[in-house]
C-alpha positions as CSV (number, residue, x, y, z in Angstrom):
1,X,-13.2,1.7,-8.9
2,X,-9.8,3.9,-9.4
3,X,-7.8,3.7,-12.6
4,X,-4.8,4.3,-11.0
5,X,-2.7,1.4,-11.2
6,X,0.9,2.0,-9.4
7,X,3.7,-0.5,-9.3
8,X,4.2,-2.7,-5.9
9,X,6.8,-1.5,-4.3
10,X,5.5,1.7,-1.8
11,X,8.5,2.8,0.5
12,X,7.9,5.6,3.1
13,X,10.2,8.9,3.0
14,X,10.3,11.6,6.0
15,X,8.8,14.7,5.0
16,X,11.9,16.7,6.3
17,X,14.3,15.1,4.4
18,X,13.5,16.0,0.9
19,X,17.5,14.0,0.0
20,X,15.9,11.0,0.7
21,X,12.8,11.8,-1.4
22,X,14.9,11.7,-4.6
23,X,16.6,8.8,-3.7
24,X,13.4,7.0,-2.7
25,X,11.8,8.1,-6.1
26,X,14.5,6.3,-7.9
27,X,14.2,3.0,-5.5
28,X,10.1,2.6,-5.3
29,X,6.8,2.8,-7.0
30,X,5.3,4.9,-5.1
31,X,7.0,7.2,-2.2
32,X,5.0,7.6,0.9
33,X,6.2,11.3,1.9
34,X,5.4,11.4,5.5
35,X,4.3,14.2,7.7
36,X,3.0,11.7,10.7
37,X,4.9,9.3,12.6
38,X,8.5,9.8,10.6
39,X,8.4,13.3,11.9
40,X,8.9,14.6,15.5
41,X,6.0,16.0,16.5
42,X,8.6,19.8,17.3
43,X,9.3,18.7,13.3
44,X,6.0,19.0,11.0
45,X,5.7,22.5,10.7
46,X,9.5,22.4,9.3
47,X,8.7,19.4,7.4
48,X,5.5,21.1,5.7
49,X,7.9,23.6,4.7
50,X,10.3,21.4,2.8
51,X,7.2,19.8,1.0
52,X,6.3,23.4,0.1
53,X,9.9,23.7,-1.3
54,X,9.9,21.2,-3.1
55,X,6.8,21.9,-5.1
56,X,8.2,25.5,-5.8
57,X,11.1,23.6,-7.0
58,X,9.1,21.4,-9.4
59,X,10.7,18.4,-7.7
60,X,7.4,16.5,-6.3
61,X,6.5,13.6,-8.6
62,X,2.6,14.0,-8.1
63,X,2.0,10.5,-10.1
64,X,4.3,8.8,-7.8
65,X,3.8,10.4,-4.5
66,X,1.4,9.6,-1.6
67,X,1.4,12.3,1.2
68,X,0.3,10.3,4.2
69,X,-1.1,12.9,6.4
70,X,-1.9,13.2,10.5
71,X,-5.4,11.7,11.9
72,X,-8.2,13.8,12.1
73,X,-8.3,14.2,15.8
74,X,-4.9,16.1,15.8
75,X,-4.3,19.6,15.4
76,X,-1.5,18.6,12.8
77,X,-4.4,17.0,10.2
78,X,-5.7,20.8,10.1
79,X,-2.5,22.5,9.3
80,X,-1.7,19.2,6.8
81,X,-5.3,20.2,5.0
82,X,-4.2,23.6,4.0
83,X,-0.8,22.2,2.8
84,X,-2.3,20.4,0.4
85,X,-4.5,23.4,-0.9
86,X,-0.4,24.9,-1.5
87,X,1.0,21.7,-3.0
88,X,0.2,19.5,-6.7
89,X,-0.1,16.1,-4.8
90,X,-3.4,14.4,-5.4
91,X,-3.9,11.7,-3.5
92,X,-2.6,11.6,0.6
93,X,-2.6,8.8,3.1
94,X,-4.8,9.6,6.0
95,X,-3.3,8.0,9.0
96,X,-5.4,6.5,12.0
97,X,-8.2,6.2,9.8
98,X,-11.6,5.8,11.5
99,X,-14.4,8.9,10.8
100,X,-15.5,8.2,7.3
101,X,-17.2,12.3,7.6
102,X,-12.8,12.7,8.1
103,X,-12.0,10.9,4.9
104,X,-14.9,12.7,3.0
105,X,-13.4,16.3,4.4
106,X,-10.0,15.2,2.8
107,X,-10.5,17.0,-0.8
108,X,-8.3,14.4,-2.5
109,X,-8.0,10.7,-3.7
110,X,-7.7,8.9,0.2
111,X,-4.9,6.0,0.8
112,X,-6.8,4.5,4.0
113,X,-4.6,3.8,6.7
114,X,-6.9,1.3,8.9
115,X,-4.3,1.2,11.8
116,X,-6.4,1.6,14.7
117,X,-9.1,-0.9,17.0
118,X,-11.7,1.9,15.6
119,X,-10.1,1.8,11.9
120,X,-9.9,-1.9,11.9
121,X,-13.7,-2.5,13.0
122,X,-14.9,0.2,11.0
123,X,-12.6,-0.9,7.6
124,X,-15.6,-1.5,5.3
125,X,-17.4,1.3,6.2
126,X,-14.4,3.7,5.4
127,X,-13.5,2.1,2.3
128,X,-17.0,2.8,1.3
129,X,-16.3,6.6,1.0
130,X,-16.8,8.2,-2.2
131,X,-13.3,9.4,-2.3
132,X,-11.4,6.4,-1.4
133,X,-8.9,4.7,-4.0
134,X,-6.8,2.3,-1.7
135,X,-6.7,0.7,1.6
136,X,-3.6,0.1,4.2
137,X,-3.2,-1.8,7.4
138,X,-1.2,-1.6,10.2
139,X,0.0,-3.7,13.3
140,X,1.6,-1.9,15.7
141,X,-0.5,1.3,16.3
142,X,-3.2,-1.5,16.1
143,X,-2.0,-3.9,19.5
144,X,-0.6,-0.3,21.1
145,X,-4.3,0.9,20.9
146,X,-5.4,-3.4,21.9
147,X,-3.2,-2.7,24.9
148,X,-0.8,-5.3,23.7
149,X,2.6,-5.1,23.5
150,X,3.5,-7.2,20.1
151,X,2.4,-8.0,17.0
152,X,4.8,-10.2,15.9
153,X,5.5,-13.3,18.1
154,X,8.9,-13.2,19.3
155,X,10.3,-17.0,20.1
156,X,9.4,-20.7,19.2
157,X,8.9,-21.9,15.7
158,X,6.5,-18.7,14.8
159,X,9.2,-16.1,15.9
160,X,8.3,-13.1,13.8
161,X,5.3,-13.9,12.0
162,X,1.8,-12.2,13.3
163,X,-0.2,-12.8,16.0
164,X,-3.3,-13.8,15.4
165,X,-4.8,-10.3,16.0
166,X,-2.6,-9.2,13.5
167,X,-3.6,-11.6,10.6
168,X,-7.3,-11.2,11.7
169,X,-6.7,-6.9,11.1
170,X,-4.7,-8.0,7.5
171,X,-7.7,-10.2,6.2
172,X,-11.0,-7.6,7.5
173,X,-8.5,-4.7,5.7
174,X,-8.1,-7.0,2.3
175,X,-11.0,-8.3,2.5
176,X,-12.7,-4.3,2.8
177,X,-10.5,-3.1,0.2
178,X,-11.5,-5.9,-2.4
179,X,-15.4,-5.8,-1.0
180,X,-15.0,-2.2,-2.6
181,X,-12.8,-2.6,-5.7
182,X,-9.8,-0.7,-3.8
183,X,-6.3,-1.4,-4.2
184,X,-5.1,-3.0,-1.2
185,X,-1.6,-2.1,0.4
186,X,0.2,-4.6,3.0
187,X,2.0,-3.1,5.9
188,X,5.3,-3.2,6.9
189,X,8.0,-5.5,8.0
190,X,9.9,-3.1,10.8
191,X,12.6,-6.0,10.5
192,X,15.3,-4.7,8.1
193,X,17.9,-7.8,8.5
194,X,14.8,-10.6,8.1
195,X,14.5,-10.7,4.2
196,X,13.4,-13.7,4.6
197,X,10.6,-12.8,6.6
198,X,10.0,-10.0,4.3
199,X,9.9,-12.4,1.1
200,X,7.5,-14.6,2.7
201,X,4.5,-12.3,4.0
202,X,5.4,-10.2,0.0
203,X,4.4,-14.0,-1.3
204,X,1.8,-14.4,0.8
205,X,0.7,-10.9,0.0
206,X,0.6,-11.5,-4.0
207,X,-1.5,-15.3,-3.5
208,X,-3.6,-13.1,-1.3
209,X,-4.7,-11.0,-3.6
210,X,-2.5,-7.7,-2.4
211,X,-1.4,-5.2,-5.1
212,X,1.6,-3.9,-3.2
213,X,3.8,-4.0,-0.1
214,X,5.0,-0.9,1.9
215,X,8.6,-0.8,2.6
216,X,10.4,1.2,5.2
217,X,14.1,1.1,3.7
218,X,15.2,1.1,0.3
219,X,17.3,-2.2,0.5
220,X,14.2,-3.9,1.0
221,X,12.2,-2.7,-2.7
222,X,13.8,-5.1,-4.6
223,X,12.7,-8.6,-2.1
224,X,9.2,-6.8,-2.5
225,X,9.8,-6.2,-6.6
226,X,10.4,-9.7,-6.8
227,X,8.1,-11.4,-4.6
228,X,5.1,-9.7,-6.6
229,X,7.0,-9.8,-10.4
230,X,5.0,-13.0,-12.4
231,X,7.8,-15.7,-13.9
232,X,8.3,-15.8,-17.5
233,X,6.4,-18.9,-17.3
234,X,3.6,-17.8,-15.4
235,X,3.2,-14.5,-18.3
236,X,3.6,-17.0,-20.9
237,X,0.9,-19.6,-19.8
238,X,-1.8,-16.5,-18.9
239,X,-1.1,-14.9,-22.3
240,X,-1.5,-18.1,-24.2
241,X,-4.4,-19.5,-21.8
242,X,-6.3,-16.0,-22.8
243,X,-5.5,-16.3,-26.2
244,X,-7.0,-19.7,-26.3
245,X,-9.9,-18.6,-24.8
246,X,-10.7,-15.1,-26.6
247,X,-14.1,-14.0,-26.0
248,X,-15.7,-17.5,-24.9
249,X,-14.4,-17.9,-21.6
250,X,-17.0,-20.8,-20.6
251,X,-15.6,-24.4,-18.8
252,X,-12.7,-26.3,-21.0
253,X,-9.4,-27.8,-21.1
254,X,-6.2,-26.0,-21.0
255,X,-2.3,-27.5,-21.2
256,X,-4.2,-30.2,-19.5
257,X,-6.4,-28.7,-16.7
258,X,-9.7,-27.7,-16.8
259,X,-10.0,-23.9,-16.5
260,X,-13.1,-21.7,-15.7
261,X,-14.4,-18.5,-14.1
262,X,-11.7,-18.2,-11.7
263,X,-8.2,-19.3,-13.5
264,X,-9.5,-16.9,-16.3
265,X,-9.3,-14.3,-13.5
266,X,-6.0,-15.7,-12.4
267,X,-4.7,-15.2,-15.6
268,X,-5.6,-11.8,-16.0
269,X,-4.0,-11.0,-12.4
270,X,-0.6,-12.2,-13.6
271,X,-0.8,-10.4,-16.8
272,X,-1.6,-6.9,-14.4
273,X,1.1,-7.7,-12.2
274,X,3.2,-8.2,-15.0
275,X,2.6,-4.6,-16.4
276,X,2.6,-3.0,-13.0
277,X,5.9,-4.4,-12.5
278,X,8.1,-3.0,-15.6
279,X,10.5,-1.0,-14.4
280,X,9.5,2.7,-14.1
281,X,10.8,5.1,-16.4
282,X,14.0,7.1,-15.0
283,X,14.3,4.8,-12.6
């Protein structure tokens, strides 16, 4: 199980456009510097350059930076391998997940992104790899590669939410990630004017048992911030509910409920989330 214990709020960043970069660094958690499906394909070789720049620059945040990398069946995964021999970022995402012998070649901390038929089938047997510290799903690249042409329905009374193939790849991902004590990323909402939507499937995502949401435009961090940020009232009841407690966590009463096992847990969840989402410093 990793350490590493980022805030909730991921947001993806181009690789080429290093301006955004600082911008996104002040917005998110964690930035998502992207040398896959944000860049043109007649762009990554540039955009490998500006991510060399801007470690000669000192301007790469390595504790707050994810470089999501190309699959491993492209030539673009090979010359993203020797950029990060060049560059101080420690952990990548490795896109189109699905050869675990792929993740284990990756010399670095591995953001899973389980995005594929192949990915999604094979989730718990990637997440298994040595070198693994977090897990991501994906939708779209998922139906594309089903043969579909939606994830999301689009009319009626479930207009925007997931299709079941969808919520079927989010569950087997969670459900991976937890089965190996991974952090477990939700994927994004590609609608920027449904915050609604957004605020709901970020709900969702915290009940669930999800430790962050990806974003794909600053202006939706903060519905994400929120949607995963405990009340006062839910800090105050886990601190005092653990306090009470102390080292003798066995069946009793608490504020009028019995508590056990699994509110303890509960408790200790809130508190995490709680911590993870302070405000980051220079933010």
């Amino acid at each position: 199980m990793s350490s590493w214990t980022p805030g909730p709020a991921w947001l993806f960043c181009p690789a080429d456009r290093p301006d955004r970069y600082r911008k996104a660094l002040i917005a998110a958690d964690i930035v998502i510097l992207d040398l896959e499906d944000a860049v043109k394909p007649s762009a990554r070789e540039a955009a490998r350059d500006a991510v060399r720049a801007m470690a000669r620059e000192g301007a790469l945040d390595p504790d707050r930076t994810v470089l999501r990398i190309n699959g491993g069946d492209t030539q673009d995964h090979t010359h993203d391998l020797t950029l990060l021999t060049e560059v101080g970022i420690d952990r990548v995402m490795l896109a189109k997940s699905e050869d675990p012998q792929v993740v284990e070649q990756v010399r670095r901390d591995v953001v899973l992104l389980v995005e594929t038929p192949r990915g999604i089938a094979r989730a718990s047997t990637l997440a298994a790899c040595a070198n693994v510290v977090a897990l991501m799903w994906g939708a779209d690249d998922l139906v594309a590669g089903l043969g579909g042409t939606s994830s999301r329905h689009a009319e009626g009374h479930r207009q925007g939410t997931y299709r079941d193939i969808a919520r079927h790849a989010r569950c087997t991902a969670l459900i991976a990630a937890k089965s190996n004590e991974l952090l477990a990323i939700d994927a994004v909402h590609m609608d920027l004017s449904d915050s609604d939507g957004l605020a709901t499937e970020c709900e969702d995502a915290v009940a669930s048992g999800f430790d962050a949401t990806a974003a794909i435009h600053p202006s939706q961090v903060p519905t994400i911030r929120s949607a995963f940020m405990p009340t006062q009232n839910q800090v105050d009841w886990a601190t005092r509910l653990l306090a009470h407690a102390g080292d003798d966590r066995g069946v009793t009463t608490f504020d009028g409920r019995m508590v056990d096992g699994p509110i303890y847990s509960q408790a200790e969840r809130v508190l995490r989330l709680a911590s993870a989402t302070n405000p980051q410093d220079g933010a």
